[in-house]
C-alpha atoms as one frame of an Amber mdcrd trajectory, in Angstrom:
protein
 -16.107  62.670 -27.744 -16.447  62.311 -31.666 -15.942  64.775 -34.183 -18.569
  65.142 -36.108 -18.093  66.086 -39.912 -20.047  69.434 -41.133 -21.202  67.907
 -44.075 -22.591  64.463 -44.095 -23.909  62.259 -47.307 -26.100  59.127 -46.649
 -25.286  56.199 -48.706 -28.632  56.734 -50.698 -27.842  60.738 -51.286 -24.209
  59.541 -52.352 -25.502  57.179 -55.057 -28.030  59.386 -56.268 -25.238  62.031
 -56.488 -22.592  59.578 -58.260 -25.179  58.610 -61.189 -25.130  62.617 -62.580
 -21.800  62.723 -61.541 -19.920  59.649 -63.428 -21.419  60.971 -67.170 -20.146
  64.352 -66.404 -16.740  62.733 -65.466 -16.029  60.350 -68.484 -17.249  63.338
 -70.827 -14.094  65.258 -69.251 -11.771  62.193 -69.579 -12.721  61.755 -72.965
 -12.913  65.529 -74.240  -9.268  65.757 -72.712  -8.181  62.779 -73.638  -8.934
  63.874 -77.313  -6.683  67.029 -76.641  -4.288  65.047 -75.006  -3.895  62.451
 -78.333  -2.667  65.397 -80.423  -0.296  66.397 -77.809   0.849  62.653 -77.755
   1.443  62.376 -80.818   3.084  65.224 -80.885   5.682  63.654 -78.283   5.100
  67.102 -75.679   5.287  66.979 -71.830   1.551  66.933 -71.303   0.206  64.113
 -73.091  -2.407  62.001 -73.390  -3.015  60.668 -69.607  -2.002  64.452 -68.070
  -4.819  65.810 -70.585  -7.241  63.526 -69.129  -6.373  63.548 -65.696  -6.627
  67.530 -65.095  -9.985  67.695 -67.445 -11.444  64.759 -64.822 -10.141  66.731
 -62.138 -11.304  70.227 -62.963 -14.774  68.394 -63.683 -14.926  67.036 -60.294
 -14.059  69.928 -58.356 -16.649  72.166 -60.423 -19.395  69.343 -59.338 -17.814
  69.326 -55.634 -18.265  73.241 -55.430 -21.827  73.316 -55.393 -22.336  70.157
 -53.151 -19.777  71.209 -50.596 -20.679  74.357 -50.618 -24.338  73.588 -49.072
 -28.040  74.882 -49.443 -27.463  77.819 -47.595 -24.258  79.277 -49.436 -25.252
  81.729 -52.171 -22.026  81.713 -53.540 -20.859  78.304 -55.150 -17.897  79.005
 -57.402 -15.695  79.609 -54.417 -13.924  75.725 -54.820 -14.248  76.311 -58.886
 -12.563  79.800 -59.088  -9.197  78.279 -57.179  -8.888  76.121 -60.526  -8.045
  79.103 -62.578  -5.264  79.864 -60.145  -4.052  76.141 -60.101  -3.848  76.135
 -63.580  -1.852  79.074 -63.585   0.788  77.799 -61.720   0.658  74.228 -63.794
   0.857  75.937 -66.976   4.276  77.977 -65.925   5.968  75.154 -64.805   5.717
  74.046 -68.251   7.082  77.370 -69.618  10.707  77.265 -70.604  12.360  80.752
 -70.987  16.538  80.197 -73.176  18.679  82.393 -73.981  16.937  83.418 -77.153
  13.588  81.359 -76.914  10.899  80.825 -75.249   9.276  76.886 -75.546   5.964
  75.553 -73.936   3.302  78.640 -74.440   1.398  76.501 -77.159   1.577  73.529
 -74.355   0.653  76.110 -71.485  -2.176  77.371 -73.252  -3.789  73.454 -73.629
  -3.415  73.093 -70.253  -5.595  76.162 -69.849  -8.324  75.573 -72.109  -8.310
  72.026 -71.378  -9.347  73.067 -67.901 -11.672  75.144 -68.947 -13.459  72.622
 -70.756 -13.161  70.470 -67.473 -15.320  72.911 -65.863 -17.667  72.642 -68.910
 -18.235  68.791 -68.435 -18.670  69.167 -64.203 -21.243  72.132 -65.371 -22.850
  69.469 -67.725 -22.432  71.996 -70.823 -21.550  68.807 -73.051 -22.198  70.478
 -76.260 -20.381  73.323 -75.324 -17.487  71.396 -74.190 -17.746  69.114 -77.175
 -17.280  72.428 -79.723 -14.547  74.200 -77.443 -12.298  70.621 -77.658 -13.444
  70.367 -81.337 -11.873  73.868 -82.063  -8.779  73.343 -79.738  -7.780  69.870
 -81.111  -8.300  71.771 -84.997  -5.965  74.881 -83.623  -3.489  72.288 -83.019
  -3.313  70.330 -85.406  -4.263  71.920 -88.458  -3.268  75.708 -88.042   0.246
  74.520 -87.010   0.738  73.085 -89.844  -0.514  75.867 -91.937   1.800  77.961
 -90.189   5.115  75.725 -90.311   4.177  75.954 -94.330   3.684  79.350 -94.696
   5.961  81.688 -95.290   5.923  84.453 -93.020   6.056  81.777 -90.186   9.579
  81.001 -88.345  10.375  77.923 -86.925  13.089  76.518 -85.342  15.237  73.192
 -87.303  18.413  71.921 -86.176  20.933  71.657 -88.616  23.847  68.792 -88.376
  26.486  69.269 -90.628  29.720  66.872 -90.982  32.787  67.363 -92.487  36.814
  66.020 -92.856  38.125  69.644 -92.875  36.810  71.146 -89.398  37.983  74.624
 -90.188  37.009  74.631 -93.648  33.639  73.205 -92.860  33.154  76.203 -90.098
  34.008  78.786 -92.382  31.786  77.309 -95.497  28.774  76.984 -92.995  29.681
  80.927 -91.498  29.682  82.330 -95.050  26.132  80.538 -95.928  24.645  82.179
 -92.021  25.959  85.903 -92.893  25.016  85.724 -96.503  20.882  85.423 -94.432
  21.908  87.221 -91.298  21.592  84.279 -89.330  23.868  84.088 -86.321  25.507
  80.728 -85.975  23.900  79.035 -82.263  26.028  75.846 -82.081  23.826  73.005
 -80.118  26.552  70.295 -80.212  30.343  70.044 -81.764  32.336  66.725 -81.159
  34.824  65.149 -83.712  34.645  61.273 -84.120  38.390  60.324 -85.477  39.135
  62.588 -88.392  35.245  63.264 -88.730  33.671  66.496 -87.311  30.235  67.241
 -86.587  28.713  70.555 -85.424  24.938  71.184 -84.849  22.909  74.193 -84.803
  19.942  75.500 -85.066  18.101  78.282 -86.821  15.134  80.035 -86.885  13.398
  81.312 -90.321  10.516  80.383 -92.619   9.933  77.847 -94.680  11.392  79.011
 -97.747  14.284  80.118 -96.390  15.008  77.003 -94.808  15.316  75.096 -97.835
  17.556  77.854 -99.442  19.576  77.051 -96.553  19.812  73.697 -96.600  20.848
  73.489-100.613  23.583  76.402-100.212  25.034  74.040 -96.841  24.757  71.035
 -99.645  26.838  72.556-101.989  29.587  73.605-100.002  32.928  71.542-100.668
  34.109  70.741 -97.022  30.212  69.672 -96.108  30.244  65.889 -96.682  26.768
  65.411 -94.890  24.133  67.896 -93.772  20.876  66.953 -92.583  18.072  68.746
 -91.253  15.351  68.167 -88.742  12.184  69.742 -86.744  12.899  70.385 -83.439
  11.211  68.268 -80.990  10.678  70.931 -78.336   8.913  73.211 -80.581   5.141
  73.654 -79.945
């Protein structure tokens, strides 16, 4: 005896099907894979093919909800409304809770609209999806940047500072930290023959970082400081 399958698609129904299905699938792969350029570029975890792929995927599984579903089923955002929960669980994993901060909401929150404009392109809202990736990829790009230049905005740089004198380099940079408040988080501290080199990093505006930088300049046992964005910041 052969199981028989509850829903069946003749070859003619399946190609009929795939022809409203395939623009509705390269408008997700493409409105994610504009997302997922920024984030690229932006060297992050969820990039340019993970963009793509879960835009496609929510897509598909919007279209599959009303064709599995059947004539008969009233109800056909059962297999749609799971995404949201998915997506829930995706978007934690790429969560990362420190000791003092918290990296990967900005990333977590693509992943969440991105889906949602998935769904858009398996509904066949185009225009729709086209203005919700149009305002995401602008939130990203642009408004992060206004906010890393504004000054009420804090944002994390790492600081590498390198000296001769280790404990006359320590106390220089301590004096600079409690003259601001700032509590010195040491990343990394090794000493390369009579060289030392300590990194930190600290979290102010704008203004304040550059303060900071010139005052850790002209200390006398700082031979080199450099400062730098931090790559895990959103």
């Amino acid at each position: 005896m052969i199981a028989t399958l509850p829903i069946h698609f003749s070859t003619f129904e399946q190609v009929l099907f795939s022809q409203g299905t395939t623009t509705r699938l390269l408008m997700a792969c493409a409105m994610g894979g504009i997302v997922g350029m920024e984030r690229e570029w932006r060297h992050k975890a969820s990039g340019l093919r993970t963009n793509m792929l879960l835009c496609m995927g929510c897509a598909f599984f919007t279209v599959l909800s009303g064709v599995l579903a059947g004539p008969g089923v009233t109800d056909k955002s059962r297999v749609a409304s799971n995404i949201v929960q998915g997506i829930g669980f995706l978007g934690a994993g790429l969560i990362l809770h420190t000791r003092n901060r918290t990296l990967g909401m900005t990333s977590a929150a693509t992943v969440f609209v991105v889906a949602s404009i998935g769904m858009a392109c398996g509904a066949g809202l185009y225009i729709e999806a086209l203005l919700a990736t149009l305002i995401v990829f602008f939130a990203l790009r642009f408004i992060g940047l206004l906010e890393s230049r504004s000054k009420w905005k804090s944002y994390v740089m790492v600081y590498e500072v390198r000296g001769s004198d280790e404990t006359t380099m320590f106390a220089d940079i301590l004096t600079v930290l409690d003259r601001w408040h700032i509590r010195l988080n040491i990343a990394e501290r090794d000493t390369v023959g009579a060289l030392s080199r300590v990194t930190f990093t600290v979290s102010t505006s704008s203004a304040r970082h550059k303060e900071l930088l010139a005052q850790l300049i002209a200390c006398d046992a700082t031979d080199k400081v450099t400062a730098f964005r931090d790559d895990q910041e959103d």
